[in-house]
N, C-alpha and C positions, 0 to 999 in steps of 0.2 A: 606520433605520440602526442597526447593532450597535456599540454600546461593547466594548472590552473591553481589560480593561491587559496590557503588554507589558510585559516586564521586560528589558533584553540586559543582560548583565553586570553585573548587581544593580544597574541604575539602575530607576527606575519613570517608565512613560510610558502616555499613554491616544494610543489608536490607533482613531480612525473607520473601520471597514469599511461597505463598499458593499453594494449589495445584489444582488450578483449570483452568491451561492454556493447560494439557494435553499432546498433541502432543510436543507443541512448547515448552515446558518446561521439556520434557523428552527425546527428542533427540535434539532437535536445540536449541544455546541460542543466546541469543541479545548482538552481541559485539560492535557494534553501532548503533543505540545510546545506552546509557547506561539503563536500566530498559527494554526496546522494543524499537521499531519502527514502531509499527504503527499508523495510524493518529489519535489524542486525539482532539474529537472536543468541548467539554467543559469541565469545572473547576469551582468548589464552593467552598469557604470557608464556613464550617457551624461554627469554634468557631478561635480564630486566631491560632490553632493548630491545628485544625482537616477539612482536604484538602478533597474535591475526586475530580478525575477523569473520563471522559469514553470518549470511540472512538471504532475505526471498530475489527470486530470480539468476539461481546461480554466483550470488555476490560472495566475491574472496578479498580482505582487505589487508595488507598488511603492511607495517611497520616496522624499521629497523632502527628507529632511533624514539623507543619507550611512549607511542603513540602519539609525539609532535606532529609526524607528515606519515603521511597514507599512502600505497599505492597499490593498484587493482590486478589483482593477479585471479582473477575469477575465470569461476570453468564456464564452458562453453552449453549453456544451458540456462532452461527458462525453472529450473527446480526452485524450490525454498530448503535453503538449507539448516539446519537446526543446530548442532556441533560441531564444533571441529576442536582435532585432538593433533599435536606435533608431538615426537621424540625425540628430535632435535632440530635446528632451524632450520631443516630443508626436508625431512622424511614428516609428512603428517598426511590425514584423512579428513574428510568432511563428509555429513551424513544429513540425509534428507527425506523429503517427498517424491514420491517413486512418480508422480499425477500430477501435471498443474493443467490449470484452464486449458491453458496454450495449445495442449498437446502433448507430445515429446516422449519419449521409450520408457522404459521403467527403472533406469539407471536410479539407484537412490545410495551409492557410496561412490568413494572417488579418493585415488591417493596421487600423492607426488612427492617426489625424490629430490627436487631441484627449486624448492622452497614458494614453489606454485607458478615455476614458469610453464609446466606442462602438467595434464593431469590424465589419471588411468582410472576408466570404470572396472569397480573391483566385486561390485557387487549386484544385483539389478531383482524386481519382483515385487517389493513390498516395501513401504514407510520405514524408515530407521529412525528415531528420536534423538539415540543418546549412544555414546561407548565411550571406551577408555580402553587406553593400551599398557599394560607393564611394561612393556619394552618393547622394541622395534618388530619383535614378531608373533610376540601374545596379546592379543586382545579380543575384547566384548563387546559386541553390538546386542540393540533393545529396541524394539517398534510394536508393528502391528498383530495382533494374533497372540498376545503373551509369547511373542517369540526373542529368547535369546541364542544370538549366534556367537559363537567362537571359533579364533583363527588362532593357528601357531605358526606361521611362514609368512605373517606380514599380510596379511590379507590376501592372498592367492588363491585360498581357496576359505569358504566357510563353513563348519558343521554347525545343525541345530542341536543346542543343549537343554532349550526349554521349548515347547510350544502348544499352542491350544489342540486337543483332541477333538473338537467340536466345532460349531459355528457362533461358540460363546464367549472369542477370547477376547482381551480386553487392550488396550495401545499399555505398552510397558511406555513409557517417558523418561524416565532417569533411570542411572545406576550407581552406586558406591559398590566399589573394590578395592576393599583392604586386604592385602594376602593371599588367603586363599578364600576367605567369606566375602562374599558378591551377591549383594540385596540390588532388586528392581523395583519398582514402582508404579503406578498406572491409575489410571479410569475406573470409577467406580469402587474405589479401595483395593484395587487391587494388589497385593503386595507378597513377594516372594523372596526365597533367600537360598544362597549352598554355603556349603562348609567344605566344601571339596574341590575349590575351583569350576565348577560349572557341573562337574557329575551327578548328584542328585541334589531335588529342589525338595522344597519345604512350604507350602502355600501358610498364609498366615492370616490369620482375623483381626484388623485392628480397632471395629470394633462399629466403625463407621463406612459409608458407599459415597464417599467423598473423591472426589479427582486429584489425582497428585500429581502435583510437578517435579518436585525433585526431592532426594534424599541423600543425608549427609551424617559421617559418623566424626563425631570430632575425636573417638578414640573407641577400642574394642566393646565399649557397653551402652557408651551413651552415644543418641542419635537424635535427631531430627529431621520433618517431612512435612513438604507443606504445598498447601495446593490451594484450589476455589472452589465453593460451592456454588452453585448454579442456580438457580429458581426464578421464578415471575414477581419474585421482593425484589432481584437485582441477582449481582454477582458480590459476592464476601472472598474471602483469603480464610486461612486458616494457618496454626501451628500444630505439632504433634509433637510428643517427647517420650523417648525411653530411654530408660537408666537400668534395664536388665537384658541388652545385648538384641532387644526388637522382642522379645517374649509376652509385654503388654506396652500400650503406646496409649498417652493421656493427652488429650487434646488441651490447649494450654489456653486459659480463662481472656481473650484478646481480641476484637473485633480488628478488622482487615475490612476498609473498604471496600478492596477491590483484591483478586486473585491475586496469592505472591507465587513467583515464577523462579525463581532457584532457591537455594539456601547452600552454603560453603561453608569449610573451614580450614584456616592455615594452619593451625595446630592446635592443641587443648582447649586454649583458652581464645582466641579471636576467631569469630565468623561475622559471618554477613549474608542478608536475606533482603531480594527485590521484588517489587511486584509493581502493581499500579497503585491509584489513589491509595493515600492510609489514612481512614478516619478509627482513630482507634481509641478506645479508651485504657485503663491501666487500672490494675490493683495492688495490693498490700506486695501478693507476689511478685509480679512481674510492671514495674514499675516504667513509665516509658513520654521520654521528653519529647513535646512534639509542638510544631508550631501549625495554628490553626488555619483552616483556608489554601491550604499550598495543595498542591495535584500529584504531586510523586516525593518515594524517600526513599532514602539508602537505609535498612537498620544495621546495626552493627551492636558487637557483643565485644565486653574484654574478659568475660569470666565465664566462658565457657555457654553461655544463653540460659545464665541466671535472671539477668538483666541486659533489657534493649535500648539505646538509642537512636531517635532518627533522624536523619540529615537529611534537610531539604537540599532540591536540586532545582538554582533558579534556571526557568525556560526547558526546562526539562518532559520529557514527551508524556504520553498515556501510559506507555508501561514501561519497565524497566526489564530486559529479561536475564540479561548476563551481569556479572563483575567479578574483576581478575586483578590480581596485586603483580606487581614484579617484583615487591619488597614493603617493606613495615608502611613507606610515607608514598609512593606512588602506585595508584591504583585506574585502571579505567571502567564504567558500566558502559549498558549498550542497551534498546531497546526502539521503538515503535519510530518511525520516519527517520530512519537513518542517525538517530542522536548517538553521539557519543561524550559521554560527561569523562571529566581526567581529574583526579585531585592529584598533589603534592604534598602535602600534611597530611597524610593519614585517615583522609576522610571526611576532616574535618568543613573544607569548601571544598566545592565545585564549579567547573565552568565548562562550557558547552560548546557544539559546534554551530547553531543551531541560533538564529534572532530571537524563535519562537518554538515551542512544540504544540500550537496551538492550531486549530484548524481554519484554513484561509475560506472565506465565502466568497471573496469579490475581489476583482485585481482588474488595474485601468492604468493604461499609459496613455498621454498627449503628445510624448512623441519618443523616439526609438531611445531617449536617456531619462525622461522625466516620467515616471508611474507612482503609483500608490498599489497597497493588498490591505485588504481589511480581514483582521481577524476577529472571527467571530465564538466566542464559546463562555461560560464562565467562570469568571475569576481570571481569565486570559483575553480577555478583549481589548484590542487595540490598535491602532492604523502606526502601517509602516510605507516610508516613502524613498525611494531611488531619486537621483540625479546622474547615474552611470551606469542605464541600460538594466538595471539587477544585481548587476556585480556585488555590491553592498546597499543593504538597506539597514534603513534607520527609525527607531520607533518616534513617531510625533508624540506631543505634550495633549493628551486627550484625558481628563475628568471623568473617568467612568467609574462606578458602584461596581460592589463584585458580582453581583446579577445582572448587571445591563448587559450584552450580547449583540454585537454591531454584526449586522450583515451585507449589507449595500454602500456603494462610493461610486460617487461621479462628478467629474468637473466641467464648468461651462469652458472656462478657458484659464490659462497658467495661472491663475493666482485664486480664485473662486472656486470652493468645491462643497459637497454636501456627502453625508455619511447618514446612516439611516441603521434601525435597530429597536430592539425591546429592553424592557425591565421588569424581571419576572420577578420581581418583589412583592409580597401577597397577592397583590392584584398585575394584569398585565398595564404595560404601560408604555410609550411609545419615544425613541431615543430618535431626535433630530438636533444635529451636530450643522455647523456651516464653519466656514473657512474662509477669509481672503487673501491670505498670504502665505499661497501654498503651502498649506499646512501646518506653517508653526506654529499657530495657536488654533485652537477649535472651541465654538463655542453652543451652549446650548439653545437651539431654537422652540421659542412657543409656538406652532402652526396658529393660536389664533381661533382654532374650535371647538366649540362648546360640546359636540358629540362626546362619549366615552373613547377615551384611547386606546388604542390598537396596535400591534405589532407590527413594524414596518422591516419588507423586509428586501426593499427594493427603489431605487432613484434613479429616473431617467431625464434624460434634456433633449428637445429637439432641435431646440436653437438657445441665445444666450437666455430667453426670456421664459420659453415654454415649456413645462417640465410636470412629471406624475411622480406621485411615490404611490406606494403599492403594499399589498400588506393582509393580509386575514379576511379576505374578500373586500375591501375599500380602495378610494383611490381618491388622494388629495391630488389638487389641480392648481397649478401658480401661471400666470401670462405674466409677471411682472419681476421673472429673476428668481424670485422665491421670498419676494417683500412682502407677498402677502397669500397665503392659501385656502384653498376651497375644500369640501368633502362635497366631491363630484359623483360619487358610486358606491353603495353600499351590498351587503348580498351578494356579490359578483362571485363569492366561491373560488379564488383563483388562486394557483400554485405560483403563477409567473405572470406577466402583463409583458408585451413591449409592444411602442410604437413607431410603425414607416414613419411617419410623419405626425405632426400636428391634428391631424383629422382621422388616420388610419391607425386600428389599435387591433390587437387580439389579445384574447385571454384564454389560459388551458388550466383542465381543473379535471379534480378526480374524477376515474370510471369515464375518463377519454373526453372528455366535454369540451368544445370548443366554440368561444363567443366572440363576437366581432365588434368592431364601431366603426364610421365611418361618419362621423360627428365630433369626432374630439370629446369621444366616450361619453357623448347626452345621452345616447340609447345603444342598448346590448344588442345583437342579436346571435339568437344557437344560429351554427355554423355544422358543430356533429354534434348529436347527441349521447349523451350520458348514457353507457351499458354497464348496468350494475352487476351483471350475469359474468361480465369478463374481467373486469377491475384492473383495467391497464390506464393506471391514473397517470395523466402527463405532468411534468414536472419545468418543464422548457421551452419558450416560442422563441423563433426569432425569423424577421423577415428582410431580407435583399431590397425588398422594395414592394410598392404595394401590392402587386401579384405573386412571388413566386417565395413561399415560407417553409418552415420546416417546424416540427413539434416532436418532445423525445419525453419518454415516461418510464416506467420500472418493464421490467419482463422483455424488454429489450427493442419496446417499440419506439419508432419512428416514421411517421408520415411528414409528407409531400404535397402541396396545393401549387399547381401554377398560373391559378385563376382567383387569387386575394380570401382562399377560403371557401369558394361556393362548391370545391369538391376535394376530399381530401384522400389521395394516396398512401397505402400500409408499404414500408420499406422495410425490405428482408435484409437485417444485420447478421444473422448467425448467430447471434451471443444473447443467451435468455439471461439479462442482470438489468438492472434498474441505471438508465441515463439521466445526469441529475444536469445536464449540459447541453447545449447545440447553439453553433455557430457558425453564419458561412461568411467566409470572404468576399465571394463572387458566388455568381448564379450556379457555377460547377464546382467550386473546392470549400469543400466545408469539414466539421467534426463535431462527435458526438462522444462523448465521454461522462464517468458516473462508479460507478461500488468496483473502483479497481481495472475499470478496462477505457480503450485510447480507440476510437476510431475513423480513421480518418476515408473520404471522398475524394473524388476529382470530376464526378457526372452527375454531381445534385443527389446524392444517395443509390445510384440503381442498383450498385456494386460498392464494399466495402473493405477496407481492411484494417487488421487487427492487429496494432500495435503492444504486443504482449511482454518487450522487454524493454519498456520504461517504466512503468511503476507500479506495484502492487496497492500504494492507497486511492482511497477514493480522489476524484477530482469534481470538484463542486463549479469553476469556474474558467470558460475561456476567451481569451483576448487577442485579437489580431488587431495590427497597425496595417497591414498589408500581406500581402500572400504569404509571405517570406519572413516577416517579423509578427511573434508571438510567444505568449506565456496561459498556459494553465497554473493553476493555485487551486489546490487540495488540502486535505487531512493532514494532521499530523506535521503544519508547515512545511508544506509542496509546495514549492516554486520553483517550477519549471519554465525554460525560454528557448526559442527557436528563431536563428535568422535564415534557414535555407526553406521555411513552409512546413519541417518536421518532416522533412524526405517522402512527401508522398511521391512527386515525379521531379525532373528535373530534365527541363530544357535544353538541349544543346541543338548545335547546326549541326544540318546530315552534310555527306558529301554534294549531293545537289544541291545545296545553298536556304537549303528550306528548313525550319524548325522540326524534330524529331521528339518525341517524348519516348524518352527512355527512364525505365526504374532507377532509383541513384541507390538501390541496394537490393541484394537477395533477399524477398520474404517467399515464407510459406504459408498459403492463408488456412485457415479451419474449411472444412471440408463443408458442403453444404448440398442440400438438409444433411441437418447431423444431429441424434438419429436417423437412419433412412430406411427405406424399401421400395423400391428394388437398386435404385442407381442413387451414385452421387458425384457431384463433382468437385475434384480436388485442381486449387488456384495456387499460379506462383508466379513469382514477375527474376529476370534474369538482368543484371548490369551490363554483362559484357556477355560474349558470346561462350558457348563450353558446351562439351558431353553431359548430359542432362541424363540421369536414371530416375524413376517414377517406380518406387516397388510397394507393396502390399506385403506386410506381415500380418502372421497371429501372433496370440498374446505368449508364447512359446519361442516367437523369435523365428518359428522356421515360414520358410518364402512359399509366399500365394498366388504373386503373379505378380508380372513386368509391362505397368503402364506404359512405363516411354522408356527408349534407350536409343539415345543418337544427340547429331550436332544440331543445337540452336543458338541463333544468333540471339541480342539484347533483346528485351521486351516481356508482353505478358502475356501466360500460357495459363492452359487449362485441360483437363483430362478427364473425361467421367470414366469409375468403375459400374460395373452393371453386378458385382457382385461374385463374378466367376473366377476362379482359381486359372493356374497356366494351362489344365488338360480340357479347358473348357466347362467344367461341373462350377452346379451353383455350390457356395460353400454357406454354411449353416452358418444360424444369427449366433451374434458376439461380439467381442472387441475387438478390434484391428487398429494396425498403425501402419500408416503411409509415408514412405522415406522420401526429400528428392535432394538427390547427390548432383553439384555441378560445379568440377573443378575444384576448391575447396574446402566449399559451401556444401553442408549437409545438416539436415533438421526433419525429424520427425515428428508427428501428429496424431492424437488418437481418434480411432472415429466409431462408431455403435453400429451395427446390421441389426434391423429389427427382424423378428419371425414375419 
């Protein structure tokens, strides 16, 4: 089991975790936020002591002592889960995505008896959003299809009580169940109701084809419902109100920044509504306190949602999706990178788990204790610095405007460093920050040139003296420390710049473009050319040394040179998503990571794998000290750290006295091509030796054929199906999912047969 101290609102607590986060809990740990970071989309109190938790990647969290300390009782699975409901503090369910990237069956409900040390698939097929239980053996579930299910034996079994007749049905996403009246809600307005316990439904017109999040009745007539509208203005929130039992609903005169995500109430008179940003205005009606410039609020009602309040939440994430009372003055929310805010008064403040909810661009250590991350976004920009590995960080004294927006940080040596950034204040404008005394004070630098300013969004050093910033196609140039700067390049079109050395530079830029120097950037030269026909803009260079580099861009590409560029290799990842990242250690262990996915090398790219149960946000930045020591920084303040290299392999001595590379954990890779026709091959690497099973289902669950079945020793294995079932016949295009069971280690994956 994992140690690891938790801090909520500057108290200090040690928090036993479980062992069932696997991957991310045996080589990566969560150094911000505090506990994880990934998105927690609801929160229950079932006693005013005993919390849970759940969000994406299977995450279960809970608390026994009124969300002070945390511990990880999560199911074994790569789902996002969206609800969860208790009966009493050991019988409850959690409900989710039947589908993640990763792969994995179509399980999407899950209960447990023993307060989440063991958990039972209860359900499986299709998305669940939302339910609620009356008591330990009646309950409502709500997902995809306008489907509502209902159980009376506890979840054992489920009947459909509502569902689409068509292929027009719409995701139900919430429920209220008062009694016997049980209202749903959904996509595109859609909004349904019984009066019967679930027996016959009632489709309803509210008047609007808006998206609803959730719906709440603070008593038999009066309601509330509220969601986001969507469009190419942006995304807005909304409110809705009826005072005649849901018969007509008035959308309430209020602008909402950004989508709100539940709405609640404890009784008549107190509710509460989250969402993201709130830039809202107020009227004569609905009058509403708000301080200006902040990024997230709690609202809150004491009169029934006459009138709103709203409570900023400092360091608070993008969105807010849950909040749960245990009583009148203790309260926790929950939403977007792991945040968890807790008040004690009633709402009144908050404090968080979390330095930042802001998104990290750039993170740099000088040595395994002393780093910096720079956050970069507006209204939230600011540099945070370690002196203990990550453990705790601390925000530096930095001068920035609420649109300035730092992206880049780098130091020549311990005490000297440089931050780099814009100012989108009418015009753009160009944010250069220096340091000499590691950080505690930062100061603004003139670069000194008379050009127009530019957005910088990048600072490197070759040595103490020689260094580029980089930026909106330009490139300033200092020999002398940073005492004095040049505009060396302009035009350049570049997404990223880095250089080998003093004299060796590359640049990558949209529609795959790739430029070189071999002058200390006097002169450019194309390397590939720009395909505007295919639009796989790169977004990442980085090189080992003058010959042997690597470049990673959206749609999941990544190339390979091991001649300085004069020829560039396509590297098959598997994963069609945008890499905002790459870095290698050495000429064979490197990673590429971007919108949500981790993946790491150990052969220069030729072969990959997909770390799929560390984190759902994007990650923007990565840093190695050494094979073994390293941190990525993401969205939504991610900060992540690794001392064993992030478990891609792991070294030990064989019996003859010679090094072995052995997996230091069971994965199962995505299948590749995937899509396919006619074969593919399915990857998986073994720790210790075991009876190893490789099976083939359909989307039915019943069995297609038996890859592998027998003993293999540790290591890494592979299997192609050619598409044929056990009797030999080719089996028609579809979806399938590939299981491999070893000892007891088992994970399934979905994969496509084309026609």
């Amino acid at each position: 089991m994992r140690r690891k101290l938790l801090r909520i609102g500057g108290v200090l607590f040690l928090t036993i975790f479980g062992m069932n986060l696997g991957f991310a809990q045996d080589n990566w740990q969560w150094q911000n936020p505090d506990i994880q970071g990934n998105t927690l989309s609801d929160v229950q109190f079932v006693t005013s002591d005993t919390v849970y938790a759940v969000g994406d990647l299977g995450l279960v969290l809970k608390s026994e002592d009124g969300g002070q300390t945390w511990t990880d009782v999560s199911v074994e699975t790569t789902k996002d889960f969206y609800t969860v409901h208790f009966v009493s503090v050991d019988t409850g369910w959690v409900v989710g995505s039947w589908y993640t990237s990763g792969g994995g069956g179509t399980e999407s409900l899950f209960k447990t008896t023993d307060g989440g040390q063991t958990w039972k698939v209860q359900f499986a097929g299709s998305t669940i959003y939302d339910m609620y239980f009356t008591d330990a053996d009646t309950g409502y579930a709500a997902g995809e299809d306008d489907l509502v299910q209902k159980t009376t034996d506890g979840g054992q079994t489920w009947d459909a009580v509502h569902e689409s007749s068509g292929f027009d049905g719409e995701a139900l996403r919430s429920l209220s169940v008062r009694d016997s009246v049980i209202w749903a809600v959904g996509t595109n307005g859609k909004m349904i109701s019984s009066a019967d316990y679930g027996q016959t439904w009632t489709t309803h017109d509210p008047g609007v084809s808006l998206n609803f999040n959730s719906i709440a009745f603070r008593n038999a007539t009066e309601g509330f419902v509220v969601g986001g509208e969507y469009g190419s203005s942006g995304d807005v929130g909304f409110m809705m109100h009826t005072t005649d039992a849901g018969s007509t609903w008035t959308k309430i005169d209020r602008m909402f920044h950004r989508p709100l995500q539940q709405i609640s109430f404890a009784d008549d008179s107190r509710g509460w509504a989250v969402g993201g940003k709130v830039d809202f205005y107020s009227n004569e009606t609905y009058p509403i306190e708000y301080e200006p410039d902040s990024s997230n609020y709690i609202l809150s009602t004491d009169d029934g949602g006459e009138t709103w309040d709203a409570r900023y939440v400092n360091h608070g994430p993008q969105v807010w999706y849950s909040i749960a009372w245990g009583d009148q003055m203790n309260g926790i929310v929950v939403g977007t990178g792991g945040q968890i805010g807790q008040t004690s008064d009633g709402g009144n403040s908050w404090t968080t788990n979390s330095a930042t909810g802001s998104n990290f661009r750039d993170v740099l250590f000088i040595s395994d204790q002393v780093g910096w991350a720079v956050a970069g976004s507006n209204h939230h920009s600011a540099i945070y610095h370690t002196d203990d590995g990550g453990e705790t960080w601390a925000r530096q004294q930095v001068d920035l405007d609420t649109l300035q927006s730092l992206h880049g940080i780098n130091f020549t040596d311990a005490n000297t460093g440089w931050a780099v950034g814009e100012d989108q204040w009418w015009e753009y404008d160009w944010v250069l920050l220096k340091t000499t005394d590691c950080g505690e004070t930062w100061t603004t630098v003139d670069p000194g040139i008379a050009e127009t300013p530019f957005p910088l969004t990048k600072v490197q050093f070759v040595n103490d003296n020689e260094g580029w910033i980089s930026g909106d196609g330009s490139l300033m140039h200092t020999t002398d420390g940073g005492d004095s700067w040049s505009l060396d390049t302009t035009g350049l079109g570049s997404n990223d710049v880095y250089f080998a050395d003093s004299q060796h530079g590359w640049a990558v830029n949209d529609d795959g473009e790739i430029l070189a120097t071999s002058d200390g950037a006097v002169t450019w030269t194309v390397q590939r050319e720009a395909d505007q026909f295919i639009h796989d803009d790169l977004f990442s260079v980085y090189f080992v040394n003058t010959d042997s580099g690597w470049a990673a861009g959206d749609r999941g590409t990544v190339l390979f040179t091991s001649d300085g560029g004069e020829n560039w290799e396509e590297l098959s990842t598997g994963i069609y998503t945008d890499f905002f990242t790459v870095t290698f250690i050495t000429s064979d262990v490197g990673w590429v990571a971007g919108d949500g996915y981790i993946l790491g090398t150990t052969d220069a790219g030729q072969t990959w794998e997909y770390f799929d149960e560390v984190t759902t946000n994007s990650v923007n930045d990565i840093f190695f000290l050494d094979k073994e020591t390293g941190w990525f920084a993401g969205n939504h303040g991610t900060l992540l750290s690794t001392s064993n290299g992030g478990g891609i392999v792991t070294g030990i001595e064989d019996a003859s006295g010679g090094n072995k590379n052995v997996p230091a954990r069971f994965t199962l890779k995505q299948n590749y091509p995937n899509p396919f026709n006619p074969s593919t091959t399915i990857a998986y690497t073994l720790p210790r030796e075991a009876e190893v099973s490789v099976t083939v289902y359909n989307v039915l669950g019943n069995h297609v054929a038996t890859l592998i079945n027998q003993y293999q020793e540790a290591g890494e294995y592979s299997v192609r199906w050619n598409g044929w079932n056990a009797t030999g016949e080719h089996v028609g295009a579809g979806v399938y999912f590939y299981r491999v069971s070893a000892g007891e280690y088992e994970q399934t994956k979905k994969m496509v047969l084309l026609k």
